[in-house]
C-alpha angles and dihedrals in degrees: 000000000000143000104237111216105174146134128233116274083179159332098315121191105235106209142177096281110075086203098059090040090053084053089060089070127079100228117244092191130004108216117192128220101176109123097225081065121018106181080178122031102182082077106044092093092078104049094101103049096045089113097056093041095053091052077064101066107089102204125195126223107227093176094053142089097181113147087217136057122022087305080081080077092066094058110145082222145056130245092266076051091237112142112263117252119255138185138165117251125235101234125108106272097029122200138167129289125174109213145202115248116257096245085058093033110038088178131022095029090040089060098047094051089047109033100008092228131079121210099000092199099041082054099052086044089057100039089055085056095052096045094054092044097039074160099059129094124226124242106190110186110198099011097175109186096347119265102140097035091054095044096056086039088052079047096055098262133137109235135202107204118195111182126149104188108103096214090047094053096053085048092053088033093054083040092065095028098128100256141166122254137179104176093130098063096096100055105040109351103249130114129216105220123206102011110175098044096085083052084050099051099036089053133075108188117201122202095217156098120236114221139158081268159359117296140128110253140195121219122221119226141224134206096204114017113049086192089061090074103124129182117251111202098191085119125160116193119339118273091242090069134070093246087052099053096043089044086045086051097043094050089049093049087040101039125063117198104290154174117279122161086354096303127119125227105024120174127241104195102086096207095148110097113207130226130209129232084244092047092061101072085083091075112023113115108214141027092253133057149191110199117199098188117188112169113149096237114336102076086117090059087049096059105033087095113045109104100118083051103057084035091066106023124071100224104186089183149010126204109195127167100228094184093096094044090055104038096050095040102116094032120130094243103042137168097186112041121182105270091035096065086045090055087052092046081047090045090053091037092055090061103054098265122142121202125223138187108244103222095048111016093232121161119249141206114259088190091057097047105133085055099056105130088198122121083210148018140182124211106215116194124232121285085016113124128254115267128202135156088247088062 
């Protein structure tokens, strides 16, 4: 087995077998994990469980309609079998993006039907990113319905999408889904054929959580607010085995929709299979990345165990939301303690990062960490140029 580091040669069609979607890069590097030659020994340690690592990425088929599978994911409609919602956004390049309704989103889908752009700051923050680095892949870590991951698709960019929440991911699947479109007639009389098939080339969509391991989680709900969703790690046997199922069954027939972390309606049956940073070299497709990492919370869990990753990759930059971490932070239930958001501000420290502040590009304390009274920040490596939405 091999770790696959390439770059795009052309519009590849990401499927359900992550084998098949690894052999649509042109590696970069090779790097090998086979014991009897370990180029790289840091990663030696997982030759002998790929297989079973592999079973845990959960891939979208963007190119798919099937009723069955995780191509159901990718249904043009929703489950009262009413079309999704979709709008373009407003930002340069614009591309298309299929909402929630505001009653449902109070917030991100709210913006884009009524601005057509969410966090303009956070946007401009990431576009100057892309633009310096025209060469880097986007991992975008709770991409919800896809406003980040279209945009740096939209940009060029190969993206690596991980979103759990099953209604986020069949807006952002229908948003890439390969469509006709002749907007433009009426202002120059051309037509652009087939939009949507560059987003759906250019994205692999992962139907999981990244954690600091492996686990089976639940997701909280929300009636209002679809970027609320939080992972819930009260978790009995994995689905796959019998336990799991009867537990999963018991629990259904036992728990009616509740109130976990403050969130009604969370659900017990801890069907989403997490990933970890590290995990995800298996998929990422270039030597060079750009992570956008939303997580409500839990952005500390994430990156706890990433050092192979930063190891290998080159990660110019980080864009993170910190309010969450901040906010919940002496909660009962807490991801992100304390000390453990000072151990991720360490982590990226340690390894030459330097915070700032989005709106105003601000340094920041690594060493105060818990006490950043920021909404969002972005880690910029050495020798990486300062970024503000001024620039």
């Amino acid at each position: 087995m091999h770790i696959l580091l390439g770059k795009f040669t052309s519009v590849p069609d990401h499927g359900p077998d992550l084998r098949a979607n690894l052999k649509l890069y042109q590696p970069r590097a090779v790097i090998g994990v086979s014991s009897t030659l370990p180029c790289h020994p840091h990663l030696s340690d997982i030759n002998e469980s790929q297989d079973e690592l592999r079973h845990r990425f959960r891939v979208i088929n963007l190119r798919s309609k099937s009723k069955g599978g995780e191509g159901a994911v990718a249904s043009s409609r929703r489950h009262d079998g009413n079309a999704f919602n979709c709008t373009w956004s407003k930002t340069t390049p614009t591309f298309r993006v299929c909402v929630h309704s505001k009653e449902r989103d109070k917030y991100i889908s709210a913006a884009l039907l009524s601005s057509g752009i969410w966090e303009p700051f956070v946007t401009i923050i990431f576009q100057q990113a892309l633009t310096l680095h025209p060469d880097a892949a986007v991992i975008d870590i709770g991409a919800n319905i896809g406003y980040y991951t279209l945009l740096a698709a939209a940009m060029g960019h190969p993206v690596l999408a991980v979103e759990p929440q099953r209604e986020n991911l069949r807006r952002l699947a229908e948003a890439a889904r390969p469509r006709m479109r002749n907007w433009q007639n009426s202002k120059n009389g051309s037509s652009e054929a087939g939009i949507g098939s560059w987003a759906a080339g250019r994205i692999l969509l992962l139907a999981n959580a990244v954690s600091d391991g492996h686990r089976n989680v639940s997701l909280t709900t929300s009636p209002d607010n679809q970027g609320e969703v939080r992972v819930v790690e009260e978790c009995e046997s994995p689905l796959w085995s019998l336990p799991g199922r009867l537990t999963g069954w018991w629990r259904r027939r036992r728990d009616k929709p509740r109130t976990d972390r403050g969130h009604a309606g969370a659900q017990p049956e801890c069907d989403v299979i997490t990933l970890t940073m590290d995990d995800l070299l298996l998929a990422v497709p270039s030597g060079k990345v750009i992570i956008k990492v939303d997580i409500e919370g839990y952005e500390c869990r994430a990156l706890a165990t990433a050092r192979k990753f930063f190891s290998i990759l080159q990660v110019p930059y980080i864009l993170m939301e910190w309010r969450q971490m901040r906010q919940r932070q002496h909660h009962q239930h807490t991801d992100c303690t304390p000390p453990q958001i000072l151990h991720l501000a360490r982590f990226l420290a340690n390894r030459g990062y330097m915070p700032h502040e989005v709106r105003s590009g601000v340094a920041l304390d690594p060493g105060q960490a818990s006490t950043w009274m920021v909404g969002d920040v972005y880690w910029r490596a050495a020798g990486q140029r300062l970024l503000t939405p001024a620039w």
